[in-house]
Every structure is written in C-alpha cells, then in structure tokens.
C-alpha positions in Angstrom: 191.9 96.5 103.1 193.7 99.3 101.2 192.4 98.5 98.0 188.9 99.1 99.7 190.3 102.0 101.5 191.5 103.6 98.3 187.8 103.1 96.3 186.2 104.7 99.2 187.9 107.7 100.3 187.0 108.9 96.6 184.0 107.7 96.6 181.6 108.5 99.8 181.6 112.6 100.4 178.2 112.9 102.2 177.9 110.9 105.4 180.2 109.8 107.0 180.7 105.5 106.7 183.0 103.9 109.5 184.1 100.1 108.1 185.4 98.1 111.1 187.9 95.5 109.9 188.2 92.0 111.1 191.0 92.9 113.3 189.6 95.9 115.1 191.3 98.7 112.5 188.8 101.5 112.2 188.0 103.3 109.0 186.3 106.9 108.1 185.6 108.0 105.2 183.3 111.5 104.3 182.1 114.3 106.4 183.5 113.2 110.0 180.8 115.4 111.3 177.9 113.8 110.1 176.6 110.5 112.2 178.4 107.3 111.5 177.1 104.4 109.4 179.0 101.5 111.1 180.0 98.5 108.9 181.9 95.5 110.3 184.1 92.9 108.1 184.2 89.6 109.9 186.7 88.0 108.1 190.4 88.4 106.5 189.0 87.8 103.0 186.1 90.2 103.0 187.5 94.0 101.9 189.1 92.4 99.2 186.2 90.4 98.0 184.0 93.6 97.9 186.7 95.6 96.4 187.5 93.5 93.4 183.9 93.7 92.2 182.0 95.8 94.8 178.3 95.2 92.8 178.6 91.6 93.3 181.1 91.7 96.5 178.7 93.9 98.3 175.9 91.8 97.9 177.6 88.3 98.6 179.4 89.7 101.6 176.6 90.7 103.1 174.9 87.5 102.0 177.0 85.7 103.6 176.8 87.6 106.5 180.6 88.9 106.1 179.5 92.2 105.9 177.5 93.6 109.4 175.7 96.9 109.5 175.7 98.1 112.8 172.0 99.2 114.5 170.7 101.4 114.6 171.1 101.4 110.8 170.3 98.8 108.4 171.8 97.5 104.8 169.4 99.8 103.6 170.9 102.7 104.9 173.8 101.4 103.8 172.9 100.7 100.1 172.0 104.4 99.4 174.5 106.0 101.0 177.3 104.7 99.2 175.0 104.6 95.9 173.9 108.0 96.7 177.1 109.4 96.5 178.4 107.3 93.6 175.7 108.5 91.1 177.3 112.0 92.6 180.3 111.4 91.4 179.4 110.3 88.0 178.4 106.2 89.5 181.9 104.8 89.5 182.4 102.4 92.2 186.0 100.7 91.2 185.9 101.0 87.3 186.9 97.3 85.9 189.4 96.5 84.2 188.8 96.0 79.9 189.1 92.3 80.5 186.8 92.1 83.2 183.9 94.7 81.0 184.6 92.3 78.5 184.1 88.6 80.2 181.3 90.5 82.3 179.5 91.8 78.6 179.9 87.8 77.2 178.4 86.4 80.6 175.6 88.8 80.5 174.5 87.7 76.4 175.2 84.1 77.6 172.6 84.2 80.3 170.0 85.8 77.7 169.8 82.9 75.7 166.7 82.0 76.8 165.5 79.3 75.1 162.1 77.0 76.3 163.5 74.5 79.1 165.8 77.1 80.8 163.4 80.1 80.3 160.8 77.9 82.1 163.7 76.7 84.9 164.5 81.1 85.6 161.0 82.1 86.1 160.5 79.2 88.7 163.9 80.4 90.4 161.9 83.5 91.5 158.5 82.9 90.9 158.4 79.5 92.5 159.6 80.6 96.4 155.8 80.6 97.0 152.5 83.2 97.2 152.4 82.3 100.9 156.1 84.2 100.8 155.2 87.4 98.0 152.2 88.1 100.1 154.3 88.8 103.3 155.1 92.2 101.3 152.6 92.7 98.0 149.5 94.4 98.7 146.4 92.7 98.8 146.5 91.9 95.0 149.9 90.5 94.7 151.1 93.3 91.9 155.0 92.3 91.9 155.6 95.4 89.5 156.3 98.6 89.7 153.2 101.3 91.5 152.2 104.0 90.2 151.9 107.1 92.3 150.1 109.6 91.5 150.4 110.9 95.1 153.8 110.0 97.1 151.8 109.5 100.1 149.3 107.3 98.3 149.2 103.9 100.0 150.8 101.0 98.1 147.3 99.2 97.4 146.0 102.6 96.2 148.8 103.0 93.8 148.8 99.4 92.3 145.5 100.2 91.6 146.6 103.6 89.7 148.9 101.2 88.1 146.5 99.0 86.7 144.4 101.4 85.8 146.9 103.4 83.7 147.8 100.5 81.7 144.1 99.5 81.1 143.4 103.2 80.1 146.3 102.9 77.2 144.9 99.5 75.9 141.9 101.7 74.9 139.2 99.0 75.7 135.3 100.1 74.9 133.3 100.2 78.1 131.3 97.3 76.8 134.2 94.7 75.9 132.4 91.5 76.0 133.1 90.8 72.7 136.8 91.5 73.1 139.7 88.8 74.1 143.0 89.8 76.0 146.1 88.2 76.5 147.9 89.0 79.3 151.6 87.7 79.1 153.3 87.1 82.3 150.1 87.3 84.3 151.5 87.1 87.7 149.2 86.0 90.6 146.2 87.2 88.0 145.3 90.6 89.4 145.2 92.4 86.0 143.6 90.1 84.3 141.0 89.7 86.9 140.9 93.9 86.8 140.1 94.4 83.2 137.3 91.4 83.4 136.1 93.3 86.4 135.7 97.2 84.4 135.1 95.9 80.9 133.4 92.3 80.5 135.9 90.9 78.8 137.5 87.3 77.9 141.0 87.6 79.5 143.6 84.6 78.9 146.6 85.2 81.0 149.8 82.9 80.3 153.2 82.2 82.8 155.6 79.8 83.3 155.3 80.1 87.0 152.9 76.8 87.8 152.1 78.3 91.7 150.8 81.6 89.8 149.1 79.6 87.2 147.1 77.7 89.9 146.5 80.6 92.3 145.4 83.1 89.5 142.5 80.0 88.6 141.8 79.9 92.0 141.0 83.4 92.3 139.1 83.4 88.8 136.6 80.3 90.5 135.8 82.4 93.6 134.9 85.6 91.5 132.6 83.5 89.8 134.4 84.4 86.4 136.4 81.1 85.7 134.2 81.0 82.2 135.5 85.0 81.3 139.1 85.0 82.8 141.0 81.8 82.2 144.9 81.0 83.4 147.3 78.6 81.3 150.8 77.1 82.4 152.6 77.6 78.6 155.1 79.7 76.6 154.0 82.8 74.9 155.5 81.4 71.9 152.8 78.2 71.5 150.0 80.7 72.3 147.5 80.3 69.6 143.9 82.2 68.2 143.2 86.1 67.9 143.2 88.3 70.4 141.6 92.1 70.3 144.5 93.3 73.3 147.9 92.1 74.6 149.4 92.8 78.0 152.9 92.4 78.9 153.6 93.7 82.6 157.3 92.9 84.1 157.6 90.1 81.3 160.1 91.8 79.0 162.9 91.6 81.2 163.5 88.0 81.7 163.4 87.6 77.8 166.5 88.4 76.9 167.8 90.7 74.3 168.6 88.0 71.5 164.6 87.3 71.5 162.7 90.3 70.9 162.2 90.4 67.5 160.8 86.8 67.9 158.9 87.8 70.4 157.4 90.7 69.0 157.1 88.9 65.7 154.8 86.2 67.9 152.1 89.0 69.4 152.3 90.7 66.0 150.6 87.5 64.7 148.2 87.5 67.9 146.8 90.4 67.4 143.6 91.7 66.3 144.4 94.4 62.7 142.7 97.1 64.4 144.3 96.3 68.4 146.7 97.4 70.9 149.4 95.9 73.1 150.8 97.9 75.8 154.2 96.5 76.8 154.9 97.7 80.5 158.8 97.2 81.5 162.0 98.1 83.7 164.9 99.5 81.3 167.9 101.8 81.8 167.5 105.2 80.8 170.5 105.3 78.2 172.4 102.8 76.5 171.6 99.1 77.8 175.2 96.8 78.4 175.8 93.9 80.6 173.5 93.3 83.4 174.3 93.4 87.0 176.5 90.3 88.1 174.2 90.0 91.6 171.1 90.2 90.4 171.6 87.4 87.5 173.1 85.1 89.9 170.9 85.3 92.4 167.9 87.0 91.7 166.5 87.0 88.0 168.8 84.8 86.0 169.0 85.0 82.1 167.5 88.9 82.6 168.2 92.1 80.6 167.0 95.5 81.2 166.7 97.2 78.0 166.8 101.5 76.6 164.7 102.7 74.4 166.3 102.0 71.4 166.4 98.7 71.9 162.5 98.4 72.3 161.8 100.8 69.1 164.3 98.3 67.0 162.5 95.6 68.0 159.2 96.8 67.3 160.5 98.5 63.9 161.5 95.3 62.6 158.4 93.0 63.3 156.3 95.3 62.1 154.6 97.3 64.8 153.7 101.1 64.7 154.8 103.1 68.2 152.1 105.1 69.4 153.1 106.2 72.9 156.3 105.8 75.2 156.6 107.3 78.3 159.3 107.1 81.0 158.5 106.3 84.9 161.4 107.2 87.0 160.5 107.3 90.9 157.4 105.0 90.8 159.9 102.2 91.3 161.8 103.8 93.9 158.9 104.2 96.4 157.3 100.8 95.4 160.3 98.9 96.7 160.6 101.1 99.8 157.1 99.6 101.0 158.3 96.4 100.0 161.1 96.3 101.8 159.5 97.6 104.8 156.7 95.1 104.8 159.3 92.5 104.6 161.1 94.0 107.8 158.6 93.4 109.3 157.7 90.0 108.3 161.6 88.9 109.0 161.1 85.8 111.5 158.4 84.7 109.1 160.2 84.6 106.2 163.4 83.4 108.1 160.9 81.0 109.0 160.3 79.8 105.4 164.2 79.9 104.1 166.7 81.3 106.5 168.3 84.1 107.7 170.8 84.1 104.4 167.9 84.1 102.1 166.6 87.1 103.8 169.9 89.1 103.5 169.8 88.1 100.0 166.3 89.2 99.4 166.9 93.0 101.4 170.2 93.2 99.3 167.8 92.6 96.8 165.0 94.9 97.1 167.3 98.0 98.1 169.9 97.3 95.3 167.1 98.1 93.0 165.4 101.2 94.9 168.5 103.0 94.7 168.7 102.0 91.0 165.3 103.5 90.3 166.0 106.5 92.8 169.4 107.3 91.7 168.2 107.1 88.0 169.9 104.2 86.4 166.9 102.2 86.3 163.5 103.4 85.0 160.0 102.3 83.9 158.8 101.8 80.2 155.3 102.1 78.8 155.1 101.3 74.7 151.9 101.0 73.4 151.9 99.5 70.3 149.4 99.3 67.7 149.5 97.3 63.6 148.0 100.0 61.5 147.6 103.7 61.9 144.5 105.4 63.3 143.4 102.9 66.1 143.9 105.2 69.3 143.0 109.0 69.3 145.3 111.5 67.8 145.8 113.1 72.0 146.6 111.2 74.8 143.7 112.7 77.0 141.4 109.8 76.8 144.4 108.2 78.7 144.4 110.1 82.2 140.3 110.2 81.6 140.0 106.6 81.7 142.7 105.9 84.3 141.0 108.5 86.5 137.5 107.1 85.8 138.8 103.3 86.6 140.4 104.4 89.7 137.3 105.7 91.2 135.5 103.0 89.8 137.6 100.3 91.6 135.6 100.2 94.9 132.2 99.6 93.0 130.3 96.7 91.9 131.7 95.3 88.7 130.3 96.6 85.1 127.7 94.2 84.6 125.7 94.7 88.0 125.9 98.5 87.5 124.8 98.1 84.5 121.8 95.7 85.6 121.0 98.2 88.3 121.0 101.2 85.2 118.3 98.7 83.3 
C-alpha cells in the first residue's frame, strides 16, 4: 500500500478520497473537509497492481471487481476526481520509468499494424457485441460518435442530429445531389448515410468491417424504401472501387493506425471526384500524439491510435490533398459520453443480462475513462475537410453554419423529393 499511498497524497488536493485496504487500514488523502469518496481494495495484491501502472491498474482492478466504490458514489465519480486533479497538477499519475515509456511506445506501434485479417478481427472485438446491446445507450439513430452541442442542454438525439448536420454542411453537397455518389467509410449502423440520402437525393455507399452493422444499415435502407439510393457493403476501404463525388470518414481514423495513413489517404485520393470533398471526422490528442492508452487497447479498441494535428496534415501533405478547414471540438465528447453512460446505468441488469456483471465494469470504466479525457482536455475532436484542387468550397466558412442550421430544421420534415413534389 505505500507505494499507492505515496502517488496519492501528491496527487488528489480537491476532494477528499478515503481508500479502505483489504485489511481494514483506512486512507485520506485531500481536503479532509470535503465529503468522502470511499474506495475499498479486496485483496492483498490490489494497491500494488494499481500503483505500478495506475491507467491500466485502475481499470483492471476495478474490472475485476478488486477495486469497490462505495454508494452513494459510483466509478464515475471516482474516475474524475482523481483525473480531475491530475490534469491539475500537470496529469502525472506515477510517471514510468524510461524502460516502461519505452516497451509501452513499441507495444503501442505493434498494435497499429493493421493489416486486412486483424484489422477486420479489431473492429468485430467492439463492433460485433451486438445492436441489440449499442441501442441500450445510443439515441434513436445509433450515432456511436461524438455529439455535437450547440446547446449543453440539447438532448442527445437533438445533438446527433447537429452532428450530422455539421459534417454534411462541410461536404458542401448541392441541394439537388441526385447525380452525386458518396462514400461513407466506417458507416456504422447507417445513420449518416441514410441522412444525406434523406436532405440531398443522393447515391450513398457506406463500407465496414462490422458484418451486424453491415446487415442492420441494409435493413434500415429496405424499410425507407431507398435500398436502390443508399446501399451497405461488408469490405475494406482499400478494395473499394469506382468514382465518387464525396467521402465520409466518421470515428474511422482511429482504428487505422498511424503506420497507414498515407496509404489510406493515398486510397480516397484516388476515389475521389477532381472537383470533391472528403471530410474526415476524428478523436485525436490536442498536442503531440505517443503511445496509446494500455486499457483501452487491451480491452476496448485494439490496434487504435489517436492522432494530433500534425500527424493528419503530414498525411494529407504527402498523398496529395489540399487542407481547407480544421477545426478542434473539445467538450462535445465530454457530454456525449455522460448520456451514454447514464443510459447504460440504467440499462445495467440488461446488459449484465447479455455479458456479465465484469463486462459492465469494463464498459463504465470505459465510457468514463474517456469523458474525463475529452473534459480534462487530453482528448479532442477533429474535423479536416479535404479537397484535390483549389477553388472547390467558398473562400468563408459561412455557408457552413447556414447549411448545418438549415439541415437541422429541416430534419423533422418530409424528405427532399416529396417537398419538392409538393413545390411542383
């Protein structure tokens, strides 16, 4: 326990946290005055697992239901105080040692290497646990990406609809798009795809490696009646083939790894249209990228990386590409995950149901590991929109809240071909 002792009595200054050892021994650490956070280690072995690599201690000892958070409170509450006051003390939980930055760095590259078997093998790992499961804490269009709130209070349906929205406004589609294809990379459960049919008229093929998104996302297309317009494929981007006018890549990016982006900007270089626009919508870290969290590649995303800016511009640079907009979303994240996670509260003997009550502890580690990521401010949003040639977009970026405004209100309508029907 002292080695755990020692790392928090520097660490937690706000709150005051109260760890209960296995034996009874009582801890307190931070302002004694303040209500206690209660933790309880059930075990010998447990402070010294967390404190030899508190990231990836934390979350298996809690896991593995070594680690207890006494009610009233919850891991939550946990999570974000202790994160809370590391990013206040310049984020150091435990600095490693130079051997272990280094082994942790060469892990981290290993698990990029992403090639076609195993990239197909990590996006079932988490995409494959079911829709039945992701719709205990989506909203009603199964958007597993990041909202975007233009009003904190906004609901989280409202918002994924902002989100769509935005990213539609930036591909800079004519109202009238029936002539126009889109790929949409990464399609998810097919709500964006089935979006930008719904405003604009046009041909939308949307590619995964997730087969239960594949087949839900055609499902959806047949009972909108627009299976012939928006069409779903189970295949790597990289044996995607024909022309397409727009290219979509939402939450996609990060399960790439580092060591292919330039081929994969090189690939939707060669997809696109001379005179189109791709809009590449991802999580990244807000300075220089490094390893990636030990936790979250073990048990959540494996063979992920979160990139910085620098490393998206590089990528671009070399394929090709011309930047024309990148903007930074910081909190959007933050309050997404909050609703998730207190949807999935309250789903918890369903979804204990459908795993078991150490898969739920694993996915609340989950979902409030990242919040305070995106609250605290080492995690963010990218949007880089991405044209081949100058002088495709306007020379302003007004037409981009105009649309996204217009498309928001528009969302509760009939879709563009009835109104326009109605107009003739």
């Amino acid at each position: 326990m002292w080695l755990l002792d020692k790392m928090l009595r520097s660490l937690v200054r706000q709150g005051q946290l109260r760890v209960v050892d296995h034996d009874g021994t009582e801890h307190r650490y931070g302002d004694l005055s303040a209500d206690p956070l209660t933790i309880r280690l059930t075990d010998k072995g447990a402070a010294l697992h967390i404190a030899r690599d508190p990231r990836l201690g934390t979350g298996e000892a809690y896991t593995d239901g070594r680690l207890v958070i006494e009610p009233p409170h919850d891991i939550r509450d946990m999570v974000l105080l202790v994160m809370g006051n590391a990013a206040r003390s310049s984020g150091a939980l435990n600095p490693p040692s130079p051997a272990k930055k280094l082994l942790d760095r060469l892990g981290s590259r290993l698990d990029q290497i992403n090639y076609r078997s195993r990239a197909s093998k990590n996006v079932v790992h988490h995409y494959g646990l079911t829709r039945e499961f992701y719709e205990l804490f989506l909203d009603e269009d199964r958007m597993y990406s990041m909202a975007y709130f233009t009003d904190p209070a906004n609901s989280l349906e409202q918002a994924q609809v902002d989100k769509k929205a935005l990213i539609a406004a930036k591909l800079h589609l004519p109202r009238d798009a029936r002539h126009l294809r889109v790929l949409d990379i990464g399609c998810g459960w097919g709500g964006f795809a089935l979006f930008l049919n719904k405003h604009y008229g046009c041909d939308v093929l949307g590619v995964s490696l997730a087969p239960d998104q594949v087949k839900f996302a055609n499902e959806r297309a047949e009972a909108a009646g627009v299976a012939d317009k928006v069409k779903f494929e189970l295949i790597d981007y990289r044996d995607v083939t024909g022309r397409f006018d727009r290219i979509s890549s939402i939450g996609m990016i990060e399960h790439l790894g580092k060591p292919h982006y330039e081929e994969y900007y090189a690939k939707t270089f060669g997809l696109l249209a001379d005179d189109g626009v791709m809009l590449t919508h991802t999580i990244g870290k807000p300075g220089m990228s490094g390893s990636t969290d030990a936790w979250v590649r073990k048990y959540i995303f494996p063979g992920h990386y979160l990139p910085c800016v620098s490393d998206l511009a590089l990528a671009h640079e070399q394929t090709g590409w011309k930047i024309a907009d990148i903007e930074e979303l910081r909190q959007h994240y933050a309050w997404t995950l909050a609703e998730w996670y207190r949807r999935a509260m309250l789903h918890r003997e369903q979804i204990v149901k459908m795993f078991d009550e150490r898969f739920f502890r694993m996915w609340q580690f989950y979902l409030v590991g990242a919040e305070q990521g995106f609250r605290n401010g080492t995690m963010v949003n990218f949007h880089v929109q991405a044209t081949k040639r100058a002088g495709v977009l306007p020379v302003t970026r007004d037409y981009i809240t105009a649309e996204a405004a217009r498309l928001s209100a528009a969302e509760g309508t009939p879709v563009w071909h009835l109104e326009r029907e109605a107009a003739e």
